[in-house]
VMD Tcl script that builds the backbone (N, CA, C; Angstrom):
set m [mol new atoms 258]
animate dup $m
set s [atomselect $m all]
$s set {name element resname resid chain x y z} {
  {N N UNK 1 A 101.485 88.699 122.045}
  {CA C UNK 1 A 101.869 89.434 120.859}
  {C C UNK 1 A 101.387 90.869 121.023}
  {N N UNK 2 A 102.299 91.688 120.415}
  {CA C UNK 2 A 101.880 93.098 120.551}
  {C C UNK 2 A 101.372 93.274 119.377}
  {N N UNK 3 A 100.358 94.085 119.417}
  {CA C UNK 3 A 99.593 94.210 117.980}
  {C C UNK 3 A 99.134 96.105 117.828}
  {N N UNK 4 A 100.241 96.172 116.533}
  {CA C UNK 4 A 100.176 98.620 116.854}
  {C C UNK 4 A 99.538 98.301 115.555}
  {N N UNK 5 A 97.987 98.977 115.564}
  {CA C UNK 5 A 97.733 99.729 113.870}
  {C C UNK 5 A 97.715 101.111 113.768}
  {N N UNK 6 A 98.010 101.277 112.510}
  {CA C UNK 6 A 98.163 102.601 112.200}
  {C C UNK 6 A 96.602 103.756 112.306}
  {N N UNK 7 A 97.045 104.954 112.451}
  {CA C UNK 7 A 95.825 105.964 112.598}
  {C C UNK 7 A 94.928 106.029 111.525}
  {N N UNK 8 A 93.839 105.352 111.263}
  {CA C UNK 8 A 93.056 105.269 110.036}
  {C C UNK 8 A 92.564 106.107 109.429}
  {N N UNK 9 A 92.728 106.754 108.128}
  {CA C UNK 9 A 92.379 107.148 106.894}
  {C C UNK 9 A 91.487 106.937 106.207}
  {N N UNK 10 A 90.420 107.328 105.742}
  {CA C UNK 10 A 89.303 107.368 104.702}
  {C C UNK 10 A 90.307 106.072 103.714}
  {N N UNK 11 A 91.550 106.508 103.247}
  {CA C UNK 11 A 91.878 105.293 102.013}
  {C C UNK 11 A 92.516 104.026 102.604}
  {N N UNK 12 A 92.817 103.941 103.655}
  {CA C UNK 12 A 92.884 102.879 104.369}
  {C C UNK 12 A 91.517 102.008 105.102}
  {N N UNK 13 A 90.160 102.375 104.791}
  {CA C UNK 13 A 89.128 101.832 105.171}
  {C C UNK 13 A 88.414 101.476 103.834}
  {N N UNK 14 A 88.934 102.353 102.594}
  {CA C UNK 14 A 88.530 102.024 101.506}
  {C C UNK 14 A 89.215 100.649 101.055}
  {N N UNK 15 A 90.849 100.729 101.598}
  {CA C UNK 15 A 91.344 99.784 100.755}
  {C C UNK 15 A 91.033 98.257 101.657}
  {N N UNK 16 A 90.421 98.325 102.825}
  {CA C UNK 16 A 90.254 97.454 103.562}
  {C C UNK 16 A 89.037 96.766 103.163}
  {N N UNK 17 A 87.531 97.825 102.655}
  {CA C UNK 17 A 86.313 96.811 102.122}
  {C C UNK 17 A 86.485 96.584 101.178}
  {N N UNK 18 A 87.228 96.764 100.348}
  {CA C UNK 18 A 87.264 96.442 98.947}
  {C C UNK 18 A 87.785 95.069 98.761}
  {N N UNK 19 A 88.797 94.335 99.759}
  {CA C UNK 19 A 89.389 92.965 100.236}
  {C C UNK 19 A 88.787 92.348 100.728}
  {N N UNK 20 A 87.534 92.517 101.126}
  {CA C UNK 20 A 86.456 91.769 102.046}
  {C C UNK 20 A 84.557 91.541 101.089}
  {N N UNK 21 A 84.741 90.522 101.435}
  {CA C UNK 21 A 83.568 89.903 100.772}
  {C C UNK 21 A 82.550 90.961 101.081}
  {N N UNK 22 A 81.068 90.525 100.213}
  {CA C UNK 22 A 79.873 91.224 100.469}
  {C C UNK 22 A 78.536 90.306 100.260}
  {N N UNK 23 A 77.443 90.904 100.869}
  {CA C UNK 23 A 76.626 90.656 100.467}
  {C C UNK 23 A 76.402 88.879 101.456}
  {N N UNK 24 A 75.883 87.754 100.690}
  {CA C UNK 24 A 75.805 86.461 100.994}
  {C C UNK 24 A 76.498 85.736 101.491}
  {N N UNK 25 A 77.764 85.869 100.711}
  {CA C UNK 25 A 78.982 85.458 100.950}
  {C C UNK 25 A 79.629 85.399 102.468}
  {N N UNK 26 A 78.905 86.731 103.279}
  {CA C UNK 26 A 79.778 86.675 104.421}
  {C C UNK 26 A 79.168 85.986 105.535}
  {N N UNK 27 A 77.550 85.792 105.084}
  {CA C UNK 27 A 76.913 84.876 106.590}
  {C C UNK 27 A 77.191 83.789 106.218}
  {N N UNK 28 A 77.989 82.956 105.277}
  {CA C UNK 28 A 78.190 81.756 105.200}
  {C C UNK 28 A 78.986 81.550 105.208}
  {N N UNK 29 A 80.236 82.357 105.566}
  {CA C UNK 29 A 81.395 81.851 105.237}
  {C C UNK 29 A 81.841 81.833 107.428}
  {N N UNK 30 A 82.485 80.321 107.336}
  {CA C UNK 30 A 83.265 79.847 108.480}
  {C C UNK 30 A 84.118 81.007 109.312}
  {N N UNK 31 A 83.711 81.438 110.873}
  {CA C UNK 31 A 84.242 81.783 111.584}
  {C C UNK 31 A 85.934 82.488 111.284}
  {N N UNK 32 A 86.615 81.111 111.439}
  {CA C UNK 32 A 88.226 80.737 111.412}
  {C C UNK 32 A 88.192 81.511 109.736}
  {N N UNK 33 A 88.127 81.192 108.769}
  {CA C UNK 33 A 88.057 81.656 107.082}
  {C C UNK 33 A 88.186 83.214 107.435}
  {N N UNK 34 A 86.940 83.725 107.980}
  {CA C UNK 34 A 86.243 85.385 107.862}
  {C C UNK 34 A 87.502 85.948 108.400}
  {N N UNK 35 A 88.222 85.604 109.684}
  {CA C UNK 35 A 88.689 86.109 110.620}
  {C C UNK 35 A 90.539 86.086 109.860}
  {N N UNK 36 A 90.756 85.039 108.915}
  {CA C UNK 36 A 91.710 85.435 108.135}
  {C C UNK 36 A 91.979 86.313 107.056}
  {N N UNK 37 A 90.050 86.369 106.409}
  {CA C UNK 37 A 89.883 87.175 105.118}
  {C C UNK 37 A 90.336 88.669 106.354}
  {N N UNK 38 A 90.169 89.010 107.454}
  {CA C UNK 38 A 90.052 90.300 107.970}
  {C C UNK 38 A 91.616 90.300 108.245}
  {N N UNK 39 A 92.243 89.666 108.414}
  {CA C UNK 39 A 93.674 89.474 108.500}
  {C C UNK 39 A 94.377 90.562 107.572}
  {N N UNK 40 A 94.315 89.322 106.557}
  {CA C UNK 40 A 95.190 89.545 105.032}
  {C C UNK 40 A 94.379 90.790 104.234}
  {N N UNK 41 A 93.013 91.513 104.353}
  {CA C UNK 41 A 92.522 92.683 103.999}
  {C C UNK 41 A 93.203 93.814 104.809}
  {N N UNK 42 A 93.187 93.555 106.208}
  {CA C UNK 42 A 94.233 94.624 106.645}
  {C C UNK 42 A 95.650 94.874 106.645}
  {N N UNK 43 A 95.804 93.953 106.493}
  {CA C UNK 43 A 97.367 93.874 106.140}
  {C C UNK 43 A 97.523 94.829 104.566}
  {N N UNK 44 A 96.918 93.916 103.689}
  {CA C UNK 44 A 97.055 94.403 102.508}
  {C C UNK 44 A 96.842 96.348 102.343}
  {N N UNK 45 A 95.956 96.525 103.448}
  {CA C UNK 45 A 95.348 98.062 103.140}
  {C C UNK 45 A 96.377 98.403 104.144}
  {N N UNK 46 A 97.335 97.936 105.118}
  {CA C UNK 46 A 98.582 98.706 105.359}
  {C C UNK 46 A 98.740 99.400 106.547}
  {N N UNK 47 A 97.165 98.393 107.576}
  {CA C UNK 47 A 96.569 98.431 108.776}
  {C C UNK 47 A 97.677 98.097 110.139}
  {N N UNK 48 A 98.551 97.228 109.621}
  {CA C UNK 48 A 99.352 96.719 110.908}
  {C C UNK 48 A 100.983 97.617 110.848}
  {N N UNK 49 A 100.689 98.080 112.008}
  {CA C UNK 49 A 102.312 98.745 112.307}
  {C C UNK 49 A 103.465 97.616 112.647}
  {N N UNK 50 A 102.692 96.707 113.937}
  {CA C UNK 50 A 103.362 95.764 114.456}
  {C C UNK 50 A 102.063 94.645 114.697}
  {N N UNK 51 A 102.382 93.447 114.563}
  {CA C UNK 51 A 103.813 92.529 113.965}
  {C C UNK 51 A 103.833 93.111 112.634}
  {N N UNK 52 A 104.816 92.777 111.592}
  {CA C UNK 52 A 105.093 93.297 110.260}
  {C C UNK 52 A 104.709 91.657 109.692}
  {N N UNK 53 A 104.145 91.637 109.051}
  {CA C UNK 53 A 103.718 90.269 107.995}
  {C C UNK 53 A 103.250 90.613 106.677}
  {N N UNK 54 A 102.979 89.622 105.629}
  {CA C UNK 54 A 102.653 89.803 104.751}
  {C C UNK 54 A 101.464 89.137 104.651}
  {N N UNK 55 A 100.684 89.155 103.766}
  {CA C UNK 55 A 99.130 88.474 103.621}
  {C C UNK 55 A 99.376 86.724 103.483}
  {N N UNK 56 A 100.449 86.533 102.775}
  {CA C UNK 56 A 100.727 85.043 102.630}
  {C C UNK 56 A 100.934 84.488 103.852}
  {N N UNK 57 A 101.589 85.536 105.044}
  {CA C UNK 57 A 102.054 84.605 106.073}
  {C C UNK 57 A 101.135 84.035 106.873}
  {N N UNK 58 A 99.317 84.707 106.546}
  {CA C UNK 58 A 98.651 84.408 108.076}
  {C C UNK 58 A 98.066 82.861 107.404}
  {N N UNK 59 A 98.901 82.410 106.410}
  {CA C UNK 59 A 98.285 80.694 106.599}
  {C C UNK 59 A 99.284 79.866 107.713}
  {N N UNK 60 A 100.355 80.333 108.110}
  {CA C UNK 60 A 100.824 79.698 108.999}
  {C C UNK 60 A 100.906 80.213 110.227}
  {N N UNK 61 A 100.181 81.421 110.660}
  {CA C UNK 61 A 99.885 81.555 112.042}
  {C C UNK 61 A 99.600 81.216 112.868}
  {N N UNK 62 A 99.844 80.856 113.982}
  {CA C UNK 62 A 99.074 80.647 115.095}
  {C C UNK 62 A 97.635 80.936 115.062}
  {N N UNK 63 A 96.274 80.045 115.198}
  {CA C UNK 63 A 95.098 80.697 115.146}
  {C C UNK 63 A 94.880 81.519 115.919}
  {N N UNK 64 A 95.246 81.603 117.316}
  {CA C UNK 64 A 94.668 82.610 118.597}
  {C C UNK 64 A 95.478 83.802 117.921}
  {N N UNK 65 A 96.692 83.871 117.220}
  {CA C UNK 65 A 97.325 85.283 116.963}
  {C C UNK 65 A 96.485 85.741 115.480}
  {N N UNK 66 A 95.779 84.915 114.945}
  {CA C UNK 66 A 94.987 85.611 113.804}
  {C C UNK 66 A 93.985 86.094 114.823}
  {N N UNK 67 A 93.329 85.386 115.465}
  {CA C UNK 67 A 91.832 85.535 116.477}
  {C C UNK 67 A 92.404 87.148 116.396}
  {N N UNK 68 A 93.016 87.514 117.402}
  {CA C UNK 68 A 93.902 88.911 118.115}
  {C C UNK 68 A 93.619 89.955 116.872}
  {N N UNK 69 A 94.654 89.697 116.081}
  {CA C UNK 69 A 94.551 90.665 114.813}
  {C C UNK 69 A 93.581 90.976 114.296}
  {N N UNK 70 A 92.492 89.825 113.894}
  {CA C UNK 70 A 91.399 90.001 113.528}
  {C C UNK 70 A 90.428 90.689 114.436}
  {N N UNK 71 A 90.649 90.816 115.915}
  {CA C UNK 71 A 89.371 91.487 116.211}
  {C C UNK 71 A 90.333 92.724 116.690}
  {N N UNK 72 A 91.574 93.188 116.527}
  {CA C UNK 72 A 92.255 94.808 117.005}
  {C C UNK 72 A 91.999 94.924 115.291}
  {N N UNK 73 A 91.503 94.522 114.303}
  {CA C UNK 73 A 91.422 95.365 113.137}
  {C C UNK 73 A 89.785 95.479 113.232}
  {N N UNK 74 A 89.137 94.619 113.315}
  {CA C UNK 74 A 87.743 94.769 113.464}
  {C C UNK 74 A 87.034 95.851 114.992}
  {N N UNK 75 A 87.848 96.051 115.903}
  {CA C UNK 75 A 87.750 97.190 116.905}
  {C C UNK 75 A 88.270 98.384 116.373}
  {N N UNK 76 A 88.980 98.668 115.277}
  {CA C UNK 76 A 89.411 100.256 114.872}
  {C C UNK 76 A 88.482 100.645 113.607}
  {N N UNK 77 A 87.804 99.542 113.043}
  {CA C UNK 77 A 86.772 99.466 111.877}
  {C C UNK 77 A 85.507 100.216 112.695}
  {N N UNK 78 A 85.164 99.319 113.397}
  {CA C UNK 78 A 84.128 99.637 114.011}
  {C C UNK 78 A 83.964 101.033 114.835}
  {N N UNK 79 A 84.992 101.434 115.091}
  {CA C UNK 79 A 84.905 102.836 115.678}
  {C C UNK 79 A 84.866 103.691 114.531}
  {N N UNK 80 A 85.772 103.344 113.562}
  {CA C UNK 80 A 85.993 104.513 112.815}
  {C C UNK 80 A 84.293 104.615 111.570}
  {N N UNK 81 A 83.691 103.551 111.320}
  {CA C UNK 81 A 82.190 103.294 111.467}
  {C C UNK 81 A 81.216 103.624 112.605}
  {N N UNK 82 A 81.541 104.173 113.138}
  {CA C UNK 82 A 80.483 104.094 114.559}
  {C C UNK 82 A 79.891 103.216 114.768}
  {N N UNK 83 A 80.259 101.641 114.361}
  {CA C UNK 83 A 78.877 100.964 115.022}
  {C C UNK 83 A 79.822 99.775 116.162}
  {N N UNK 84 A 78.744 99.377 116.882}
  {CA C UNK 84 A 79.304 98.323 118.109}
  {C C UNK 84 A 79.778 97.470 117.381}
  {N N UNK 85 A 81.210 97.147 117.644}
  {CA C UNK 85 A 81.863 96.021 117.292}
  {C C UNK 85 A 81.603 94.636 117.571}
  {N N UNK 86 A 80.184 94.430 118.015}
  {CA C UNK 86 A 79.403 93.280 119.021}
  {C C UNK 86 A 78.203 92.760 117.565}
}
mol reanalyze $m
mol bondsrecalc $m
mol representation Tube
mol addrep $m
């Protein structure tokens, strides 16, 4: 799968934590779960050029193609944060 996100924006990183849990919530929450919440938050904030989906669709994804998405949105986070994506 080819996976294009768009050039990130101050309101596109806003609209991305604001979809994503905080605090407690996130060291407990399941691998596979987190990695969809990062899905459907980027999607929603308007992160994916290509594939084109909607937030409803990543319940029927392929898991390895959420895996993908989830860490090319969590590698443009992390830069545009400066911290190691590790």
């Amino acid at each position: 799968m080819e996976i294009k996100l768009i050039d990130l924006k101050q309101r596109h990183l806003e609209a991305f934590v604001k979809e994503m849990p905080t605090g407690q919530d996130v060291g407990q929450t399941p691998v596979a779960v987190y990695m969809g919440m990062v899905v459907r938050a980027a999607c929603k904030a308007g992160w994916y050029l290509e594939p084109v989906f909607k937030p409803e669709d990543v319940d029927e994804m392929n898991p390895a193609d959420v895996r993908d998405l989830s860490a090319a949105a969590m590698k443009v986070y992390s830069e545009a944060m400066g911290v190691s994506p590790s």
